[in-house]
FIVEXGU-933097 format. One record per residue: residue number from 1; residue in one letter; chain; x, y, z of N, C-alpha, C in turn. Coordinates in Angstrom, 3 decimals, always signed. Layout:
[NUM,A,A,[X,Y,Z],[X,Y,Z],[X,Y,Z]];
...
//
This chain:
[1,X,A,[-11.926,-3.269,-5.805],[-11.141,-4.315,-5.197],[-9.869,-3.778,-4.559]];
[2,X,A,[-9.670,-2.818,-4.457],[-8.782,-2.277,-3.495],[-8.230,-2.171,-2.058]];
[3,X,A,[-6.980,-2.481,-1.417],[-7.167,-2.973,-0.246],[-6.518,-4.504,-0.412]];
[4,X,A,[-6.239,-5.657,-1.393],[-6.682,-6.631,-1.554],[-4.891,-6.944,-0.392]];
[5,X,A,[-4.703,-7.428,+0.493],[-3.984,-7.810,+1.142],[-3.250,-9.584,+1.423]];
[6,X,A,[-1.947,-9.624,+1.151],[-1.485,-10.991,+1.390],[-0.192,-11.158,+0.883]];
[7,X,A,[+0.180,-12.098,+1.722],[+2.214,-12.331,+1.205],[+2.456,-12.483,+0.253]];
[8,X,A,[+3.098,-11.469,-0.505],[+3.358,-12.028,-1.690],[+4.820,-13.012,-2.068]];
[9,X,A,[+4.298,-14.045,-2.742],[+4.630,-15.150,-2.605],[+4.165,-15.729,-4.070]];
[10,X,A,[+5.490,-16.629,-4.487],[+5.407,-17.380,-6.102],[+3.563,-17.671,-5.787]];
[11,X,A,[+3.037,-18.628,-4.926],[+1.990,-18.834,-5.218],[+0.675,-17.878,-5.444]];
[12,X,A,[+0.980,-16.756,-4.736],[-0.364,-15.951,-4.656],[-0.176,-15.036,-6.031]];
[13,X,A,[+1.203,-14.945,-6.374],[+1.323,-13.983,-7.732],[+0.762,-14.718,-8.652]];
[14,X,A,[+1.109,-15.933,-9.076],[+0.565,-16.699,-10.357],[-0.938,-16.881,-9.729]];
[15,X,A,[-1.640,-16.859,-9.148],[-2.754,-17.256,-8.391],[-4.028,-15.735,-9.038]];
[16,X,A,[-2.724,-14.515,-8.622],[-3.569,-13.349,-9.146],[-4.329,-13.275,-9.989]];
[17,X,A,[-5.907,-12.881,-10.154],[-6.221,-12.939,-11.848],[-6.364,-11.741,-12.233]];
[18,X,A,[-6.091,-11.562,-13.059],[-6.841,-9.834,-13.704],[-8.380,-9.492,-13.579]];
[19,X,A,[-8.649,-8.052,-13.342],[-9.514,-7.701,-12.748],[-10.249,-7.400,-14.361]];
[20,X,A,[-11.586,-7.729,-14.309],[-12.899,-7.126,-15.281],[-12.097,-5.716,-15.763]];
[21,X,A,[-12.188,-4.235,-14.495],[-11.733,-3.481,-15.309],[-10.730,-2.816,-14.137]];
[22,X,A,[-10.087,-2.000,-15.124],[-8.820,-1.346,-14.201],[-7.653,-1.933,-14.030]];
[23,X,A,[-7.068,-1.477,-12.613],[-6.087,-2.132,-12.077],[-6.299,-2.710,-10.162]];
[24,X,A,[-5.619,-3.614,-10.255],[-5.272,-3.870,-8.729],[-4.458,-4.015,-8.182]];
[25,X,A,[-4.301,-3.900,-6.837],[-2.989,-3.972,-6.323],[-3.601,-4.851,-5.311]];
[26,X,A,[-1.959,-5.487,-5.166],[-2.197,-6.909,-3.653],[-0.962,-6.031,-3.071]];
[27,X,A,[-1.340,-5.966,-1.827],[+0.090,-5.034,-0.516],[+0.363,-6.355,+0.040]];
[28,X,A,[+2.050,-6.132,-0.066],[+1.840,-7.443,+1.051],[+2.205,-7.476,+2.409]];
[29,X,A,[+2.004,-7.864,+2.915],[+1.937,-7.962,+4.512],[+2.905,-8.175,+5.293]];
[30,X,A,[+3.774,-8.542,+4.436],[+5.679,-8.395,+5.227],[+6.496,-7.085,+5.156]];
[31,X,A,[+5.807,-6.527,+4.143],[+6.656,-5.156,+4.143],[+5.867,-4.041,+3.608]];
[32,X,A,[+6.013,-3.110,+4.575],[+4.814,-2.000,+3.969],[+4.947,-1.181,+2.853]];
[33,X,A,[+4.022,-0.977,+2.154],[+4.671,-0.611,+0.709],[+4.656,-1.019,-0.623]];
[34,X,A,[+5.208,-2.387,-0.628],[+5.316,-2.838,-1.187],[+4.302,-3.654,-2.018]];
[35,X,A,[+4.143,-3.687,-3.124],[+2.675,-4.459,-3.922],[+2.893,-5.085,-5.061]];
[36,X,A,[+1.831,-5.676,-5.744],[+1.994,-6.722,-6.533],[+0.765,-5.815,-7.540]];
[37,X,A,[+1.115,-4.903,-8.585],[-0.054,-4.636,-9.782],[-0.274,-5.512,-10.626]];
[38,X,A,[-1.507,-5.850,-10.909],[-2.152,-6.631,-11.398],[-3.140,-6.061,-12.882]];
[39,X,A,[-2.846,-5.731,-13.719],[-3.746,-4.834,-15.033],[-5.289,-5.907,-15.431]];
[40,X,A,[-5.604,-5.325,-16.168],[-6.558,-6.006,-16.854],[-5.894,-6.942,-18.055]];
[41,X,A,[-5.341,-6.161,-18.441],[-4.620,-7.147,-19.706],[-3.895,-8.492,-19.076]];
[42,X,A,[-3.596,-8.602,-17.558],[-2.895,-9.696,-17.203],[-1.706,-9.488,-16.518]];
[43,X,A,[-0.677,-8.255,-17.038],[+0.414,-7.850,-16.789],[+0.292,-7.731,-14.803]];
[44,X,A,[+1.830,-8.510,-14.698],[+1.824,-8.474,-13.051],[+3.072,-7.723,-13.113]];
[45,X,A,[+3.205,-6.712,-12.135],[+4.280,-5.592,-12.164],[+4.434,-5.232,-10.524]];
[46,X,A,[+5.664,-5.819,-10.183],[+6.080,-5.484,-8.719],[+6.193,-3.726,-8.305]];
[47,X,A,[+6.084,-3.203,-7.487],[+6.661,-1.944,-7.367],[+6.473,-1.785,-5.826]];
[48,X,A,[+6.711,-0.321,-5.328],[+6.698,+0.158,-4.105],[+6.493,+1.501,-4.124]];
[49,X,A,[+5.671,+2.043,-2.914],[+5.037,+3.150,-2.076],[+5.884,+3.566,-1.130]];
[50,X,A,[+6.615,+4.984,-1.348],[+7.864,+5.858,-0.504],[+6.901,+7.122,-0.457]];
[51,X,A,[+7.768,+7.761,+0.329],[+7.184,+9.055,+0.680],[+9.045,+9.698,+0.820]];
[52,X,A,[+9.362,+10.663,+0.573],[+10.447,+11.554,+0.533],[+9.851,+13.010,+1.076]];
[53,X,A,[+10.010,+13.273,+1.884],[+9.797,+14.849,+2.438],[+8.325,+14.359,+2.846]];
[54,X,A,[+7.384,+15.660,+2.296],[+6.037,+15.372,+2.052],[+5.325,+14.243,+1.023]];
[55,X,A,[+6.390,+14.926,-0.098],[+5.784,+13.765,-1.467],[+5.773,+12.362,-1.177]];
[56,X,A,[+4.610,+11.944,-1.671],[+4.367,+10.394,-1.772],[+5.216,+9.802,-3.313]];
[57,X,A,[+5.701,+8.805,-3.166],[+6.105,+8.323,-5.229],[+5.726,+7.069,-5.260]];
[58,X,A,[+5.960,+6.742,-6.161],[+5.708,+5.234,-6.887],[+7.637,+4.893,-7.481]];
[59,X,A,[+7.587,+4.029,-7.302],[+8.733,+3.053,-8.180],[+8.359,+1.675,-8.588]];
[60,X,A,[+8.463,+1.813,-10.156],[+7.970,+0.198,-10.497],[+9.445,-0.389,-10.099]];
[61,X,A,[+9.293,-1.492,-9.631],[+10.436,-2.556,-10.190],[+10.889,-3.209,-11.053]];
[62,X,A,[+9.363,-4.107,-11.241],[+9.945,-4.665,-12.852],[+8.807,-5.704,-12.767]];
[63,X,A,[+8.396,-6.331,-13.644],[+7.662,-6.935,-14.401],[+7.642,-8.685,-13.607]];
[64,X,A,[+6.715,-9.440,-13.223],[+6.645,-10.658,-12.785],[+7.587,-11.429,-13.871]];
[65,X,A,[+8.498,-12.145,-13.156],[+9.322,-12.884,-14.316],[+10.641,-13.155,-14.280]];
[66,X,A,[+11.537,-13.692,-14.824],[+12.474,-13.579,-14.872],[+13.264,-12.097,-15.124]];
[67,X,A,[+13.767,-11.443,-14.401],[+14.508,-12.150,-12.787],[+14.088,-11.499,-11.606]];
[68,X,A,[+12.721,-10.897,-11.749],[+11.925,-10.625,-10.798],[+11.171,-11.861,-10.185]];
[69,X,A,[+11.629,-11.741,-9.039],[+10.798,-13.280,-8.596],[+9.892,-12.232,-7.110]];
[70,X,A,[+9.173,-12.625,-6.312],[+8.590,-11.914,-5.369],[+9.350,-12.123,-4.179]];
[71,X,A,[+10.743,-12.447,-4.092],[+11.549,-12.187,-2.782],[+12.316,-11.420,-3.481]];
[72,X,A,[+13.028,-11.225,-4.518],[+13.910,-10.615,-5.255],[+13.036,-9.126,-5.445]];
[73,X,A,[+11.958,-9.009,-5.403],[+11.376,-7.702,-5.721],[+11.178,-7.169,-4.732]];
[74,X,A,[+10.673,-8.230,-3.225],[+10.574,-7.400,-2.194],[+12.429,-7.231,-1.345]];
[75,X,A,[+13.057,-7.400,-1.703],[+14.390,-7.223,-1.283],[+15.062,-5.790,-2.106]];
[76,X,A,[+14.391,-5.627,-3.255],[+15.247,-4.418,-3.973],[+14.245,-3.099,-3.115]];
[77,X,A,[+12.295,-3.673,-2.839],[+11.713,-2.924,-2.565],[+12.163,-2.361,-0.987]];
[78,X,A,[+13.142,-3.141,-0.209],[+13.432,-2.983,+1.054],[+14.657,-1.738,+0.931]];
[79,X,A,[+15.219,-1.882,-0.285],[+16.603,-0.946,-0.545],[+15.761,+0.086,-0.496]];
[80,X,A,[+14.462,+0.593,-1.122],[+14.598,+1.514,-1.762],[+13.706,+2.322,-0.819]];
[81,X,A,[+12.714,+1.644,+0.054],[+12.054,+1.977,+1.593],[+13.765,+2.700,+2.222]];
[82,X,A,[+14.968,+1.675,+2.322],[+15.883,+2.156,+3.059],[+16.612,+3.830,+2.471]];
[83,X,A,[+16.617,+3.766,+1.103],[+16.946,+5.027,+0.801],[+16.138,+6.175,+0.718]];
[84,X,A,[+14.844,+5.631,+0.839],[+14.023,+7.178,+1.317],[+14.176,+7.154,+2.504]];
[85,X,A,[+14.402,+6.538,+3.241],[+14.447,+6.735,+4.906],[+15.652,+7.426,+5.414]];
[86,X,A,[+16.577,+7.487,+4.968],[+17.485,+8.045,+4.847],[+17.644,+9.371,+3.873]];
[87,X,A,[+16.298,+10.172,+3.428],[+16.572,+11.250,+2.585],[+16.776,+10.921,+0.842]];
[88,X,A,[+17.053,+10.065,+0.752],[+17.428,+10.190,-0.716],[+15.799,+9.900,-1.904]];
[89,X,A,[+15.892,+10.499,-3.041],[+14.655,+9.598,-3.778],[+14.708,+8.780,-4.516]];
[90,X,A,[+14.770,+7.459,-4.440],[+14.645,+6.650,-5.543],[+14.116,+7.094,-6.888]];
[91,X,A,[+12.924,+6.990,-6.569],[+12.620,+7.263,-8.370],[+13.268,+8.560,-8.834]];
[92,X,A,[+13.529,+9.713,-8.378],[+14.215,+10.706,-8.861],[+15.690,+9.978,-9.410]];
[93,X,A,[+16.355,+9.454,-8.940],[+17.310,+9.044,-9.458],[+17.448,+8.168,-10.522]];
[94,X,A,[+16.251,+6.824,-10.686],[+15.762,+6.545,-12.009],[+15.772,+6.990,-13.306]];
[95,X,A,[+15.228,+8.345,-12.567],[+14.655,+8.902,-13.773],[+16.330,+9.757,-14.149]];
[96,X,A,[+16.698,+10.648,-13.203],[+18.044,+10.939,-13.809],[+19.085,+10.301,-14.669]];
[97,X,A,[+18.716,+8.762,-14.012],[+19.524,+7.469,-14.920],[+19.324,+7.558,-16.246]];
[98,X,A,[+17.826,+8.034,-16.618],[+17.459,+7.407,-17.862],[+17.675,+8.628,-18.719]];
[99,X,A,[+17.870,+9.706,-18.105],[+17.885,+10.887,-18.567],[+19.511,+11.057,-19.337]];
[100,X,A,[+20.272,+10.651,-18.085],[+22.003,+10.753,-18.764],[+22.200,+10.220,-20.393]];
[101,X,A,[+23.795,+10.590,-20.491],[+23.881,+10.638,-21.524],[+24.275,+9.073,-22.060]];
[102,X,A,[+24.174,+8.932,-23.245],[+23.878,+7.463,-24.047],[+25.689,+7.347,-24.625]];
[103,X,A,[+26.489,+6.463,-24.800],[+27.510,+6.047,-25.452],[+27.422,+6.972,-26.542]];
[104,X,A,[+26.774,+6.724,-27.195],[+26.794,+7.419,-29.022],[+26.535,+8.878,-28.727]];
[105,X,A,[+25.917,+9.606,-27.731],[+25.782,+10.844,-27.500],[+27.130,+11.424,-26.933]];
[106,X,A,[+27.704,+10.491,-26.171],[+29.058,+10.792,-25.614],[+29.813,+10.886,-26.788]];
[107,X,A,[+30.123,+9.864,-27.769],[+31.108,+9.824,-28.834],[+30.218,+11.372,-29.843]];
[108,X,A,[+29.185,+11.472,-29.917],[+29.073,+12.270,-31.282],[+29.734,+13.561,-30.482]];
[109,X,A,[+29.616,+14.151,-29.347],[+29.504,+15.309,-28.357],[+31.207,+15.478,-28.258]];
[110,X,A,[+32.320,+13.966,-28.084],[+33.625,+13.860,-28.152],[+34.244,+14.075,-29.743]];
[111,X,A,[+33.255,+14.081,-30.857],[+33.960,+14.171,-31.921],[+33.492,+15.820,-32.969]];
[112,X,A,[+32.566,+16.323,-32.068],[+31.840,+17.276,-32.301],[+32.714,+18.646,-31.870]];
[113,X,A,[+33.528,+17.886,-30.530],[+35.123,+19.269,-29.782],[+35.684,+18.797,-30.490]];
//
């Protein structure tokens, strides 16, 4: 079922059903890139398709729901089309986010000098 194409939109997301097996994706048609994953278990998960240099990436957004709504996901997904277009990588920086250091790592590391 791949390929599956259409605006994504409050109605077509709740509309989505989960697939027998795997995963699917709906692209939607206002902005390239951008998709609507669909699991077997049910789970609907916004994300987007960049390319940086050669490399292709993935960035999830976030989960169907509060406060992901499907204009709110394709609006962060438009930032992040805009910052690879401009050189930078989104998900690399994600991931650096998650990587930095934590409050309590800061304080044990400040009481440790």
């Amino acid at each position: 079922m791949a390929g599956l194409k259409a605006k994504l939109t409050k109605r077509t997301v709740d509309a989505a059903q989960p697939p027998a097996t795997g995963d699917i994706e709906i692209w939607d048609t206002e902005l390239k890139g951008f998709c609507l994953r669909v699991t077997r278990a049910g789970t609907k998960t916004y994300a987007v398709k960049f390319r940086t240099g050669r490399a292709q990436r993935w960035l999830t957004i976030g989960r169907h729901g509060s406060p992901w709504t499907a204009g709110k996901a394709r609006d962060k997904a438009r930032e992040v089309l805009n910052s690879a277009a401009n050189g930078e990588d989104p998900a690399q920086a994600k991931l650096d986010a998650r990587d930095a250091l934590t409050v309590a790592e800061l304080i044990d590391a400040y009481l440790a000098d």
